[in-house]
N, C-alpha and C positions, 0 to 999 in steps of 0.2 A: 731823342727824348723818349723816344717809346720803349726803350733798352731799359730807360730809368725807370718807367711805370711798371714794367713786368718785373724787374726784379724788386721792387716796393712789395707786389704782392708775396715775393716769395719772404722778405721780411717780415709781411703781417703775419702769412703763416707761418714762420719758425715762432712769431712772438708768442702764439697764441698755444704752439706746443708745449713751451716752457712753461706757460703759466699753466698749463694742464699737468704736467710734469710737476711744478713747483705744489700743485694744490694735492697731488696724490702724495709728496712728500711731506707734506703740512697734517695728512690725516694720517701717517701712518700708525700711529696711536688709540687712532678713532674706532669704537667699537665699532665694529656692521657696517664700517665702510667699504665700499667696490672703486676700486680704480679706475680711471676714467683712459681711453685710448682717442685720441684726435685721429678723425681723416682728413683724406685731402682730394681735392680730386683738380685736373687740370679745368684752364677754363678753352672760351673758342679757339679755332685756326684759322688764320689767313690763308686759302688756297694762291699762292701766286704761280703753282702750276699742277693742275690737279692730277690726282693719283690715274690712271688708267685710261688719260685720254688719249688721242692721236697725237705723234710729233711729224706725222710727213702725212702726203696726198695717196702714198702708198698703203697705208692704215698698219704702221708700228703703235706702238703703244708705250706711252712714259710708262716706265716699271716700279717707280716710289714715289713721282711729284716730289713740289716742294711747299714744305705747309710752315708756316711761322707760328708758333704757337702765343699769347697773351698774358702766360700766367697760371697762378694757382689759386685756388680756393679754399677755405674750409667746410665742409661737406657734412661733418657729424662729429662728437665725441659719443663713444661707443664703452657704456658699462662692460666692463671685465665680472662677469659674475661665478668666479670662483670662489670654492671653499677657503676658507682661510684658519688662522690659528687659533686652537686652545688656549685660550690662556686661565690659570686656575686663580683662583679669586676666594675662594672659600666661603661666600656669601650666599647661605641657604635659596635666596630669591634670584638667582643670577642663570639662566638660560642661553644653552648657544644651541643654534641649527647646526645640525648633521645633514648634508642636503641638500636640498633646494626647497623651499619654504620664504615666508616670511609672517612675523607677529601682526596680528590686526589692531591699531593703535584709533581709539574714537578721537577725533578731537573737539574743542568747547562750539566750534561751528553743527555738529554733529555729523560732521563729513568723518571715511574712514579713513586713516592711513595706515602704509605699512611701513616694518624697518628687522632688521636683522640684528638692532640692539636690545639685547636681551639683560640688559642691565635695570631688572625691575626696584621695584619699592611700594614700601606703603605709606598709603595715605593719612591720616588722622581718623577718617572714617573706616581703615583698615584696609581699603580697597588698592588691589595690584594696579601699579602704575607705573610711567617711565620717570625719567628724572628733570621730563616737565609738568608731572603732574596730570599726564596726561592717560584716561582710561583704557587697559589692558581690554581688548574683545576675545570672549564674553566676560561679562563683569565679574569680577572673583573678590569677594569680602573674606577674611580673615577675622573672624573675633579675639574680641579682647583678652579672653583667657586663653588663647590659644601657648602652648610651652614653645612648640616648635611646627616650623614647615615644612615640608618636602616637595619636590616635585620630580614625578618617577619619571621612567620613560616614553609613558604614552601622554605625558603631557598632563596629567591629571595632579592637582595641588591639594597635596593632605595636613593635615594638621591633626599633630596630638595635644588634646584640649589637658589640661589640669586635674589631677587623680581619673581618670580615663589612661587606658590601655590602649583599645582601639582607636586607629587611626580615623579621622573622619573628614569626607571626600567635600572637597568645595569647590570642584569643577573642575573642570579640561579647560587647556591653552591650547586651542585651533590653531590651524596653520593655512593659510590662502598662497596658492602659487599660480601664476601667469602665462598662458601661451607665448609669451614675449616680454620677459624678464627685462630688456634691455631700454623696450619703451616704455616703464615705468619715469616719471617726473618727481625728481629730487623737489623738496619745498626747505632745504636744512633742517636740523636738527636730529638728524637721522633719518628722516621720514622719506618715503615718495608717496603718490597717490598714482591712482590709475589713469590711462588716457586711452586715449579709441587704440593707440599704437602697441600698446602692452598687451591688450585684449582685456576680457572680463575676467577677473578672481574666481577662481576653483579654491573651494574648500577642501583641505587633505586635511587628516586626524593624524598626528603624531603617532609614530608605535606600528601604524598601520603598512610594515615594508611591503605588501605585494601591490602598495601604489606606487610607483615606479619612482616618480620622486619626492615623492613624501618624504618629511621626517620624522623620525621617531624623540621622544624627548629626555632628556634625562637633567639632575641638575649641578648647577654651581660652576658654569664656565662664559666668556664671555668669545668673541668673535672680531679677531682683527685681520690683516693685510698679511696674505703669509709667507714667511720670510723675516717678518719683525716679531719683536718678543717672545720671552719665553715660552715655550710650546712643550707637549709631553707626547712623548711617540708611545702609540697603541701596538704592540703584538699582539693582544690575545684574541682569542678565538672567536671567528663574529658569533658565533652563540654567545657568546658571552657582551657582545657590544653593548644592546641594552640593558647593562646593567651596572654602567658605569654609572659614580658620582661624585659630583665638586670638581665641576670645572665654570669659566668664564671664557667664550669667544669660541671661532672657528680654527681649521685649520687645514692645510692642502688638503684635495680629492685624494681617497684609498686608490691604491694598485692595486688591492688585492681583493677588489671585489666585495667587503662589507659593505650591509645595505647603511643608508642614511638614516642617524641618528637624533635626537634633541642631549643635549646636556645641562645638567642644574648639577646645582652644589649638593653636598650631605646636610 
């Protein structure tokens, strides 16, 4: 019977992998989502002859024992926090991290969350939001006459207002990153919030690469799983990185050593 109970366990956790398999393939599509990895770890042992004890009066020593082991367990699922893919979108308000970063999202509790979906919008009141409605941190208004938006690569949203030339600035898109990205708590809808295990939120400024992982921002791309969708591969020259525009999403980590960027549309 006990043959039946250890390998029960090893059924829970296969099931439990597949369902984690099955949900990273259900998001593949999902802006700013990270993959999720299952562990496992064994559980107790029966010593029915322990490793290194005496076998005679002479003092031999069993050289392996014999241990029966009980099983497996599930242990943790473990965020995959890699870059992932470009994808272009063409939509002025649409932001992907170059990097390691995350957007700071308020929500109506006035708790803060964060997400690596950069698929903004506006409000009625004009204000940059997610597509629940939910306030971009710091708050960024857009007026009504505004013709067009932008957001360059340091994260900064400009708008050129109606018979006006000059561009005129209505803030920066912050970026918060984590001692421990992987302890972040999912609540859906894109979002995590913080927990003792993630550590506290570091504030990084877009644009600013001599912060090692910071990113810099540029617009009009959004951030998917990479390896799926459309993606655009970058040669040119990291001098020139920041100065892309019109994309939506992320995309693999560079080989070649450009620093981390922000992307928005044109």
């Amino acid at each position: 019977m006990r043959a039946l109970n250890i390998a029960a366990t090893g059924m829970q956790a296969q099931q439990l992998n597949v369902e984690v398999i099955s949900n990273n393939i259900a998001n593949m599509s999902t802006v700013g989502f990270k993959r999720l990895r299952p562990e496992f770890q064994d559980l107790l042992y029966q010593d029915l002859r322990r490793v290194g004890s005496q076998s005679s009066d002479q003092g031999q020593v069993v050289p392996s024992g014999l241990q029966i082991g009980v099983g497996v367990r599930a242990a943790a699922t473990y965020r995959i926090n890699e870059q992932g893919n470009l994808l272009l979108t063409d939509n002025q308000l649409d932001v992907a991290i170059q990097g390691e970063g995350m957007f700071r999202i308020e929500l109506p509790n006035g708790e803060i969350a964060y997400t690596r979906d950069g698929s903004f919008q506006l409000s009625p009141e004009g204000q940059l939001v997610t597509a629940d409605g939910f306030l971009v941190q710091p708050a960024i208004a857009v007026p009504q006459d505004a013709v067009s938006v932008t957001i360059n690569a340091s994260g900064e949203v400009l708008a050129k207002l109606d018979n006006q030339v000059q561009l005129q600035n209505l803030g920066r898109i912050d970026l918060a990153m984590f001692p421990n990205m992987a302890g972040l708590e999912s609540i859906g809808s894109n979002l995590l919030i913080e927990t003792p295990a993630s550590g506290a939120a570091v504030a990084a400024n877009p644009g600013r690469t001599r912060l090692r992982h910071a990113a810099a921002g540029l617009p009009g791309d959004l951030e998917r799983e990479p390896g799926h969708g459309n993606h655009r591969a970058d040669h040119r020259p990291a001098r020139l990185r920041n100065e892309f525009q019109g994309h939506r999403g992320d995309r693999p980590d560079d080989a070649d050593g450009y620093p981390p960027a922000l992307i928005a549309a044109p």
